[in-house]
N, C-alpha and C positions, 0 to 999 in steps of 0.2 A: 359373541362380543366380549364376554368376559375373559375367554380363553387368549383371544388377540391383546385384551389390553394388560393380561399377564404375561404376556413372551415380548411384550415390549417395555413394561419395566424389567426383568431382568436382561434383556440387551442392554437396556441402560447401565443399567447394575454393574453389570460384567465390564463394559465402554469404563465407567464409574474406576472401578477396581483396577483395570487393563491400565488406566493413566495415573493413577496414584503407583502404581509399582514400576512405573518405566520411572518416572520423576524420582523414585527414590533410585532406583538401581542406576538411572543415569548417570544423576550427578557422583553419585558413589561408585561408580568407573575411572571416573576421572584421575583419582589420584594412584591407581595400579597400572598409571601410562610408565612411571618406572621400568616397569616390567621388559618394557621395549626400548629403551634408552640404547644408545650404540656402547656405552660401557658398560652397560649389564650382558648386551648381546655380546662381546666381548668373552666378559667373565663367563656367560654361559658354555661360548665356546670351548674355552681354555680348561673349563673343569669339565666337559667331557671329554675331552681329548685326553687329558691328564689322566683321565680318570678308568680308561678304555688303554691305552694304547700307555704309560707313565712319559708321554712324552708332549713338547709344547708340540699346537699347530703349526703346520706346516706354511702358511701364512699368516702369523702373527706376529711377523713386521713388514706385513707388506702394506704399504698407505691405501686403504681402500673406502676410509669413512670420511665426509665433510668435519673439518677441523673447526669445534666449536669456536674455537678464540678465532680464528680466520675461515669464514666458509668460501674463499677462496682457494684456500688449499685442501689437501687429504692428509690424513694422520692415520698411522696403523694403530690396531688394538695394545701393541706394547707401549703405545702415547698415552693407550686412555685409563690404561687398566695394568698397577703392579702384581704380576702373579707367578708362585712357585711351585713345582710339579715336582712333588716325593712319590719318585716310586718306591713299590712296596720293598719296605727292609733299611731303608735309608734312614739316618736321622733328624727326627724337624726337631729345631733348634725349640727348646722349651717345652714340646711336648714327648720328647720321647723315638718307639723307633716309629716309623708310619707301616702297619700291620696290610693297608693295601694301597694301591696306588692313590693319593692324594693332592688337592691341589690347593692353594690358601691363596687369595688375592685379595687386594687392597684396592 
């Protein structure tokens, strides 16, 4: 009897523990939805493309994402996101030459 009603407080326990750490990690997900945003997905793209090949996507002016100010239209990533691709050797203005291919977006 003893042995039952100790494997059933720590089920508790663990039940106990299991729900305070989702509550915290939950809510503390929430604000790394950034992460996914169509102009970070953008930016992601751009800097590795840039950063792989010194050159922009090959579709990034083509409208492929819902247009925040009108979700009736599409907007390409060159709408959502300003970005420049220095390949390597080039000079970016203010910093000097760029040593490998880089890309700086705004």
């Amino acid at each position: 009897m003893r042995l039952s009603l100790e494997l059933v407080v720590i089920a508790i326990v663990i039940l106990v523990v299991a729900l305070v750490v989702l509550t915290i990690f939950g809510t503390g997900i929430m604000p790394f939805g950034w992460f996914s945003s169509t102009k970070n997905l953008c930016i992601n793209q751009f800097t590795s493309s840039c950063q792989t090949t010194g050159q922009v996507p090959s579709d990034w002016g083509v409208p492929k994402y819902t247009d925040p100010s009108d979700p009736s239209k599409k907007i390409a990533c060159s709408g959502l996101a300003t970005c420049t691709c220095y390949p390597a050797g080039t000079d970016i203005p203010n910093r000097g030459k760029a040593i490998v291919n880089t890309a700086i977006c705004t």
